[in-house]
Each structure stands twice: as C-alpha cells, then as structure tokens.
C-alpha positions as CSV (number, residue, x, y, z in Angstrom):
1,X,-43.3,72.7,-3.3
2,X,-45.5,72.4,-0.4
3,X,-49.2,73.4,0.6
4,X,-49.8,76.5,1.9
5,X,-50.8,76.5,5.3
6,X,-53.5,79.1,6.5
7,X,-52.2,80.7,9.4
8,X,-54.0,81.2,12.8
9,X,-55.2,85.2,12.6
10,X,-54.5,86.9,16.1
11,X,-57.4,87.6,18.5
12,X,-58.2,91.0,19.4
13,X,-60.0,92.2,22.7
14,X,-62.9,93.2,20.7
15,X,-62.8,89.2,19.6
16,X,-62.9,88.3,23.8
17,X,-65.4,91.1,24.4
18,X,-68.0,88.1,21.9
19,X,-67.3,85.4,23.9
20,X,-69.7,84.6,26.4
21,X,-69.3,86.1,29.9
22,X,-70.3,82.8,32.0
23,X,-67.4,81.2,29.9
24,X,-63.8,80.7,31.0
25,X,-62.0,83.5,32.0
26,X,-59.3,84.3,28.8
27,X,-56.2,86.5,28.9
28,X,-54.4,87.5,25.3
29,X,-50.8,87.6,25.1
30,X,-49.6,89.7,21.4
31,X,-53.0,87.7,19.7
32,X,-52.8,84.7,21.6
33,X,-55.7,83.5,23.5
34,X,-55.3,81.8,26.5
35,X,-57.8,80.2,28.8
36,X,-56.9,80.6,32.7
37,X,-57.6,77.3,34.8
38,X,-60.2,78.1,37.5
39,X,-58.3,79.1,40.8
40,X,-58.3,77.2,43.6
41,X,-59.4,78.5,47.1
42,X,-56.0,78.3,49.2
43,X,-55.7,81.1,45.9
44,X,-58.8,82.7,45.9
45,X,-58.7,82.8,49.9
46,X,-55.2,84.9,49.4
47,X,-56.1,86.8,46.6
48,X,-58.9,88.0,48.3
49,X,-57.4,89.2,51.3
50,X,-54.9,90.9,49.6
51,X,-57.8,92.6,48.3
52,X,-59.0,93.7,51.4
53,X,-56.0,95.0,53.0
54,X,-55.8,96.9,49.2
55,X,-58.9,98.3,49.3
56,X,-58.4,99.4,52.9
57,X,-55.4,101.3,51.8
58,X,-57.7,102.7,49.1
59,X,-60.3,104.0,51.0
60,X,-57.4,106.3,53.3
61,X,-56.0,107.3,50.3
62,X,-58.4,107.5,48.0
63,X,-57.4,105.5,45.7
64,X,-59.1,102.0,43.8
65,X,-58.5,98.7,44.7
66,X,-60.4,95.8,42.5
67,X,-60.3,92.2,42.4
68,X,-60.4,89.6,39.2
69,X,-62.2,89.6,37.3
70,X,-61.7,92.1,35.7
71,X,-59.8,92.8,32.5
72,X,-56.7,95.3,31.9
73,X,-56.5,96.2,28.2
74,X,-53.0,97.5,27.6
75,X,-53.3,96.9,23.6
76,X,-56.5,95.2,21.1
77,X,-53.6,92.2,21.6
78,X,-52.8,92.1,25.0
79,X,-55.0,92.1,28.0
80,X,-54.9,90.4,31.2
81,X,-56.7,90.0,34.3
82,X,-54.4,90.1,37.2
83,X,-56.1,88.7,40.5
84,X,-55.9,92.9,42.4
85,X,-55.0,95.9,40.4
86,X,-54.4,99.2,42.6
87,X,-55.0,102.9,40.9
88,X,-53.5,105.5,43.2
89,X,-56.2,109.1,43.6
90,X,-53.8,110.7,41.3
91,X,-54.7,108.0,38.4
92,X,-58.0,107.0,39.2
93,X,-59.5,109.9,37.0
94,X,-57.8,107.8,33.8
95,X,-60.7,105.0,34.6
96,X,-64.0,105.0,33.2
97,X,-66.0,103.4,35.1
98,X,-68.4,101.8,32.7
99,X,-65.6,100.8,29.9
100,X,-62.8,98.6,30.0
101,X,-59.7,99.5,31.9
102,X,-57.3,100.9,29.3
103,X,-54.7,102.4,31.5
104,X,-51.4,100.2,33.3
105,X,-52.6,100.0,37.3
106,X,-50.2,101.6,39.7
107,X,-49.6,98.1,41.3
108,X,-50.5,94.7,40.0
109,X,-51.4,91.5,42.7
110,X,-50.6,88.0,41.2
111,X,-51.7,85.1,43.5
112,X,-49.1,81.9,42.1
113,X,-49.7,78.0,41.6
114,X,-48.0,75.4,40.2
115,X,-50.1,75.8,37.4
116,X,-49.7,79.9,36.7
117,X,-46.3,80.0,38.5
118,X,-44.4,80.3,34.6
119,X,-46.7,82.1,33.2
120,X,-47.0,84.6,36.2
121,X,-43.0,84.8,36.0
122,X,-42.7,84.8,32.5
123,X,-45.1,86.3,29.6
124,X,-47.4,87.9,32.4
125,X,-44.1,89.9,33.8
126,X,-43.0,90.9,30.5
127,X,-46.0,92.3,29.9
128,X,-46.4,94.6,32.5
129,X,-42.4,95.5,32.3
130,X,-43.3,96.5,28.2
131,X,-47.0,98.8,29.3
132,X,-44.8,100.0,32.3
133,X,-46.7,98.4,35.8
134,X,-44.6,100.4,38.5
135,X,-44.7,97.3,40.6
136,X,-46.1,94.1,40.7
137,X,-46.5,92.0,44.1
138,X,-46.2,87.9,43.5
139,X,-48.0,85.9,46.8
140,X,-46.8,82.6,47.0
141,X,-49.1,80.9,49.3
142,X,-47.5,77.6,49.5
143,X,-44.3,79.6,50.9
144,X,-46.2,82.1,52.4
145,X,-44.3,84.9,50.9
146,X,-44.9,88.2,49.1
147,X,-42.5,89.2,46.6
148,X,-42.0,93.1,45.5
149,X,-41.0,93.8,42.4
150,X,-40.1,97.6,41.4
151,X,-40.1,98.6,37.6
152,X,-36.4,100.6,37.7
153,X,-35.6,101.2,34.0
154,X,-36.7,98.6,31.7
155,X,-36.9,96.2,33.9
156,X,-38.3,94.9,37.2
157,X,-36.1,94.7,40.5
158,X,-37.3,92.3,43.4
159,X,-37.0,95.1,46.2
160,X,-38.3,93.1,49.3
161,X,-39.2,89.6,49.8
162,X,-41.4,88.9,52.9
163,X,-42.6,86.1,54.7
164,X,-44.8,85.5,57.2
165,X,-44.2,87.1,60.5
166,X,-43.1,90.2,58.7
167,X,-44.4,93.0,56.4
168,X,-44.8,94.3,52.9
169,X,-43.6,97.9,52.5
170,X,-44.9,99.0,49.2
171,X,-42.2,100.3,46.6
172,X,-44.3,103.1,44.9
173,X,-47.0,104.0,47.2
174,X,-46.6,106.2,50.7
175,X,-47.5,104.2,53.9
176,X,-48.5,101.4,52.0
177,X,-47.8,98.3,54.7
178,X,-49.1,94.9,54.4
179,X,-48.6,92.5,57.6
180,X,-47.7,88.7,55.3
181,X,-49.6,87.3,58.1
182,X,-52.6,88.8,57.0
183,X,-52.8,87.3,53.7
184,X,-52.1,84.3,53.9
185,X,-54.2,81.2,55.4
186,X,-52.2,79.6,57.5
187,X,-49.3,81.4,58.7
C-alpha cells in the first residue's frame, strides 16, 4: 500500500487579503494561486489608455471605470484582477467603495502577451463566462486589435474584431465607441 500524501488545501481570498500588498500581484483560480508576471509597458501603455477612453465614457454616463490593480472577488476561490473593469450607473450602487469588489463588472479589459495570452483565453474566459461578465474586450497590442466578446447564453460570442484604423462599438453599453487607434502605441 502506498503513503498517504497530504494534499495541497485551496487558498481562499481571505488567505490573499495576508499576503503582503508590495508583493506580487496573485489571481485565484477554484483555490489555486497564481502569481501574475509584472506587465510590460507596450501593456501597461495600452492598458492604460484603454482606461482612459473608459473612464471618459464613465464620466458621460456616470458610470465607473478602474484600472489594475484591483481585485474582483466573484467567489472566497476565485478572484481576479483584470487590467479595466467598467460598472455601468445602473450597477455602480452594488460597489462599496472601501471593500472588495464582489459583484461581476459590466465589461472586463484584458491587455494580452505571449505570456498571459492562454491564460487570458482560457481559465480567465471561463471564469467570467461561469460569474456571467456581459462582455469582455481582449487588446492585442502586438496585432493592434480589439476583440469583443458578448456573453449570449452560456457562452461568449466574438461580436466585432477591430483593428487599427477602425472602431470598437461596445456590445452592452449605449454609445459606447472606442477609435483602435487610440489605444494602441503605434498604430
């Protein structure tokens, strides 16, 4: 018979919140912790416009734009910090403003590499079909598109794929436009 093996306990978000805050940034997947590789600033550059031209939106419509990071709890095992998260005015009065985020964001901003790329596509996506994202944006700044993906059912559709010289027409959110151009460096 063999040895019994212990067996690696999941890691809650009340686990993450005891870690120290000038640490690595961490995202849990069902228990799993995961340490995010610092970004780099062709990413950060893009991520942060994207931001702007959010937060712009925001401000006419009331809504909340915020940048990474910043944590989205959607369970004690999964929570993620997605590079923009958008609350529309009719869902902004779910946030607390001095507690974690506990509520799924109207619209979700991912910034790809090489090195986030599968997980971005993969675990990240799955987790915001399963706590119901209405739509998720993917920048690709070495191919200088946008991609929109619309939550129809249970599961995402890409609804518009952009590149530079055109624009991002939002699929949830009225009058929502976004020139590529705009966010990326060097269209």
């Amino acid at each position: 018979m063999g040895s019994v093996a212990r067996l690696p306990r999941k890691v809650t978000f009340s686990d993450l919140q005891r870690l120290p805050e000038d640490g690595p940034r961490y995202e849990l997947y069902d228990g799993e912790l995961w340490e995010m590789p610092s970004p780099t600033l062709r990413h950060q550059v893009c991520a942060g416009r994207c931001y702007r031209l959010l937060a712009d939106y925001a401000d006419r419509t009331d809504g909340l734009a915020a940048p990474a990071p910043l944590d989205i709890v959607f369970s004690e095992y999964n929570v993620v910090q997605p590079d923009v998260v958008f609350f529309s005015a009719a869902r902004k009065g779910l946030i607390n403003w001095d507690k974690p985020i506990r509520n799924a964001p109207d619209l979700v901003v991912e910034a790809i590499s090489p090195s986030t790329e599968r997980n971005d596509r993969g675990r990240k996506l799955r987790m915001f079909t399963r706590y119901r994202v209405p739509e998720y944006w993917i920048l690709e700044s070495i191919e200088h598109t946008i991609e929109v993906l619309a939550l129809r059912g249970d599961e995402y559709e890409v609804v518009q794929t952009a590149r530079c010289v055109e624009t991002v027409v939002s699929a949830t959110l009225p009058d929502l436009v976004v020139p590529v151009s705009k966010v990326f460096v060097d269209c």
